[in-house]
C-alpha positions in Angstrom: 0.0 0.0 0.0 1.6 3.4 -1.2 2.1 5.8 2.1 0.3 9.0 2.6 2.0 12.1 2.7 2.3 13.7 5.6 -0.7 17.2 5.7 1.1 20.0 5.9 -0.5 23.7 5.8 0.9 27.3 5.0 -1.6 29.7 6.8 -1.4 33.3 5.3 -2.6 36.8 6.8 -4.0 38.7 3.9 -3.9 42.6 4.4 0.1 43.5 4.0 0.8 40.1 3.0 -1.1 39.2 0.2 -2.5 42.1 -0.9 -1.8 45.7 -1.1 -4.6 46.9 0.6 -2.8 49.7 2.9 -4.2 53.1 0.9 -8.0 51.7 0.8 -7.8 51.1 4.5 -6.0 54.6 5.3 -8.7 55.8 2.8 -11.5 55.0 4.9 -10.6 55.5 8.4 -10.0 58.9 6.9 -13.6 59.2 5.8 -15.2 57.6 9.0 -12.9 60.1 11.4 -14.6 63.1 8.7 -18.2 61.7 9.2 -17.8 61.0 13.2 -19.1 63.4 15.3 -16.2 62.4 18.4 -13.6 63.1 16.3 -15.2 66.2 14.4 -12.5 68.5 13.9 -9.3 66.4 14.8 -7.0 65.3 12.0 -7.6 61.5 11.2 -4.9 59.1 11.9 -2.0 58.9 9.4 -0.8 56.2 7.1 1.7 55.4 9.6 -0.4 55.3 12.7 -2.9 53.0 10.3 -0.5 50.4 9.7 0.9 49.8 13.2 -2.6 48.5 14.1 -3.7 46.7 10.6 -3.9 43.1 11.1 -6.2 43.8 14.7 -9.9 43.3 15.2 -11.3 46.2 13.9 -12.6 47.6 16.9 -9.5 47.3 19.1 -7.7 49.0 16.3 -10.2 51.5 16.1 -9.9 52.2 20.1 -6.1 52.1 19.7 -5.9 55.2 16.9 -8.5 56.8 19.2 -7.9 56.2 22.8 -9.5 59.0 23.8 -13.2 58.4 22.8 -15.6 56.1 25.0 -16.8 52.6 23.9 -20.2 54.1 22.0 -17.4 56.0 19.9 -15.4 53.5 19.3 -18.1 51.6 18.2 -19.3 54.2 15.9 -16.4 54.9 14.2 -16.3 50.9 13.2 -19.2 51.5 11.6 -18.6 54.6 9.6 -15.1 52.8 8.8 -17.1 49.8 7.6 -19.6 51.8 5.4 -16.7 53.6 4.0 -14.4 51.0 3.0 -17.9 49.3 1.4 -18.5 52.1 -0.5 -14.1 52.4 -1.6 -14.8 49.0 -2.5 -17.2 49.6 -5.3 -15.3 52.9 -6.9 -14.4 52.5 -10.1 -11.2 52.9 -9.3 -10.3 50.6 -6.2 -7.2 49.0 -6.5 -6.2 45.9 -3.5 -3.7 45.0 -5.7 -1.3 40.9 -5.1 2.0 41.6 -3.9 4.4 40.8 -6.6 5.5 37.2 -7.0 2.4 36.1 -4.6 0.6 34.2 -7.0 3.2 32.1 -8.2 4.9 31.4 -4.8 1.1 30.3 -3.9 1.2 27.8 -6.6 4.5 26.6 -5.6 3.7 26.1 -2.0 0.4 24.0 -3.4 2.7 22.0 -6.1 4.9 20.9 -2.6 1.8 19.0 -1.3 1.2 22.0 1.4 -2.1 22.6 1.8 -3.2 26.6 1.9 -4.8 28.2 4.4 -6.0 32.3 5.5 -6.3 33.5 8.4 -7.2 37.6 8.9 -8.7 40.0 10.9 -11.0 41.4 7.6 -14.3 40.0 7.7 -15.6 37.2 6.3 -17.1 38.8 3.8 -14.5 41.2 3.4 -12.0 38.2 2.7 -14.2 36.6 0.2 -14.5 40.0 -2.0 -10.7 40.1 -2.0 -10.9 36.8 -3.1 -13.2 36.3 -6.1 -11.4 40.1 -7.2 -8.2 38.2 -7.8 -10.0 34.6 -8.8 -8.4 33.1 -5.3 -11.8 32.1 -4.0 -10.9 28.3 -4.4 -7.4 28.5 -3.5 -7.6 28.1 0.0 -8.5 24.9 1.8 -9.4 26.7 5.0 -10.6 30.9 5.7 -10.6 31.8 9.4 -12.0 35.2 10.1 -12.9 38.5 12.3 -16.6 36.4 12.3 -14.7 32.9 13.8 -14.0 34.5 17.1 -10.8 36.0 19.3 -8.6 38.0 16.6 -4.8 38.3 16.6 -2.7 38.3 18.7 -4.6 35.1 20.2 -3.7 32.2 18.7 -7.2 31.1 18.2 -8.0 31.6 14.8 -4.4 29.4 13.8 -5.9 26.9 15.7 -9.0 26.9 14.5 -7.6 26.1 11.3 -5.0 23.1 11.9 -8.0 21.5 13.5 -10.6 22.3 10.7 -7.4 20.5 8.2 -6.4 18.1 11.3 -2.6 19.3 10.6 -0.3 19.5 13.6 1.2 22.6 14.6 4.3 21.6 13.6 3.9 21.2 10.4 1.8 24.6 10.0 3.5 27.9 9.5 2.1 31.3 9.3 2.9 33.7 7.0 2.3 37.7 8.1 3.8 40.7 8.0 3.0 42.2 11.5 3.9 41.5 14.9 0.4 40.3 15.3 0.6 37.2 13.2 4.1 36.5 14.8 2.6 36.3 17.9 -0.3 34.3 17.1 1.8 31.7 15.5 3.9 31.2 18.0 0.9 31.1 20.9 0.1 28.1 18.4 3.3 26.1 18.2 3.6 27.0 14.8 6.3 27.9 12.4 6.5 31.8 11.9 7.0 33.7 9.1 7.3 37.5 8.7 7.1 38.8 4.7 9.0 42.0 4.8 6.8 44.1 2.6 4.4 44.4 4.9 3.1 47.0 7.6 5.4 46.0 10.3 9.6 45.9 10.1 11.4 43.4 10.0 13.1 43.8 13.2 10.1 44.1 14.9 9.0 40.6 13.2 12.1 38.8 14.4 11.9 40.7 18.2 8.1 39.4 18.0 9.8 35.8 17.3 10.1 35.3 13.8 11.6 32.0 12.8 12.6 33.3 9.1 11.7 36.9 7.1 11.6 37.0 3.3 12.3 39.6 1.7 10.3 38.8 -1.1 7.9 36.1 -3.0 9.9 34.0 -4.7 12.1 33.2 -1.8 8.8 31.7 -0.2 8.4 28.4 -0.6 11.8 26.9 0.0 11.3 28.7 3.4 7.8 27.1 3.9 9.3 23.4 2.5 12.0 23.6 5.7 9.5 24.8 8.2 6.8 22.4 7.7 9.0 19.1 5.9 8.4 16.4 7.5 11.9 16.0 8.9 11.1 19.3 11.0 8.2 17.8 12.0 9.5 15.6 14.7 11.0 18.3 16.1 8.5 21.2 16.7 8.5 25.2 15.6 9.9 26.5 18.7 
């Protein structure tokens, strides 16, 4: 009888790591900090301040680019933010653009046997639009979500996924580019890997305890075959 393969799965973040989605997202903070009547005459956050808290539950990055307001504003501007990235989303001219390289490095990783995986802070309905707007809707073999419970940093939504797949943490790895998906990946056991075009350095991916950072696609795979090969496996991501 021929042996199975060992499952192996490559979880990715999407916003920063797969997609270029950092001016829609400054974009509409902008507009819901213009239509909020808390922050009515203060400057919205800027691109900077944005990216340090991409990759959180929308609501706790919302409170963290406004600590000053109370919960009810807070919970207002989440829904002036989600309105106006809705309506950004449906402009003729909104561009969420694939990193360079990403779709053939996710074809790659897929040819090695790895099974591919998502796991994000957008909402699920969020995720699937960016999906089906680069034809990636039946690329993945699992989507974990804002709507599947605890965002990053917890670990929850990684391990929501290796059980959904029934892959062991040590052969998963996550791929992000924030300090957030470092973190959660290694609350999981899992392999870590920061992409260094992302919102977050690459310093602060390794401090955050980063196991590897590309620099860039193409380098990718190889890094994902070592993490999650079946010789690491006996062994563990820490």
């Amino acid at each position: 009888m021929r042996a199975t393969a060992p499952l192996r799965l490559a979880v990715f973040d999407c916003d920063g790591t797969l997609v270029d989605s950092q001016h829609a997202i400054a974009a509409a903070v902008s507009a819901a900090w213009a239509a909020s009547a808390a922050t009515r005459g203060l400057p919205p956050p800027g691109p900077g301040e944005v990216r340090r808290v991409v990759g959180l539950p929308l609501e706790e990055a919302i409170a963290r680019l406004f600590p000053a307001g109370s919960a009810a504003d807070v919970a207002a501007l989440t829904g002036l933010y989600k309105l106006a990235f809705a309506e950004r989303r449906h402009a003729p001219d909104y561009d969420e653009p694939l990193f360079a390289g990403a779709l053939d490095a996710l074809a790659e990783i897929e040819r090695a046997g790895v099974l591919l995986g998502i796991a994000t802070g957008k909402s699920r309905r969020g995720l699937l639009a960016t999906l089906e707007r680069h034809g990636l809707e039946r690329r993945f073999a699992v989507l974990k979500t804002a709507d599947d419970g605890p965002g990053k940093p917890n670990p929850h939504l990684l391990l929501a996924a290796m059980a959904e797949t029934g892959v062991e943490a040590a052969a998963t790895a996550m791929i992000g580019d924030t300090t957030f998906d470092i973190v959660m990946a290694r609350g999981a056991g899992c392999a870590a890997i920061g992409v260094a075009w992302g919102y977050h350095p690459p310093a602060e991916l390794r401090a955050a305890g980063a196991h590897a950072v590309v620099d860039r696609y193409p380098d990718l795979p190889m890094v994902v075959a070592n993490v999650v090969s079946p010789v690491h496996n006996g062994h563990g991501a820490g």
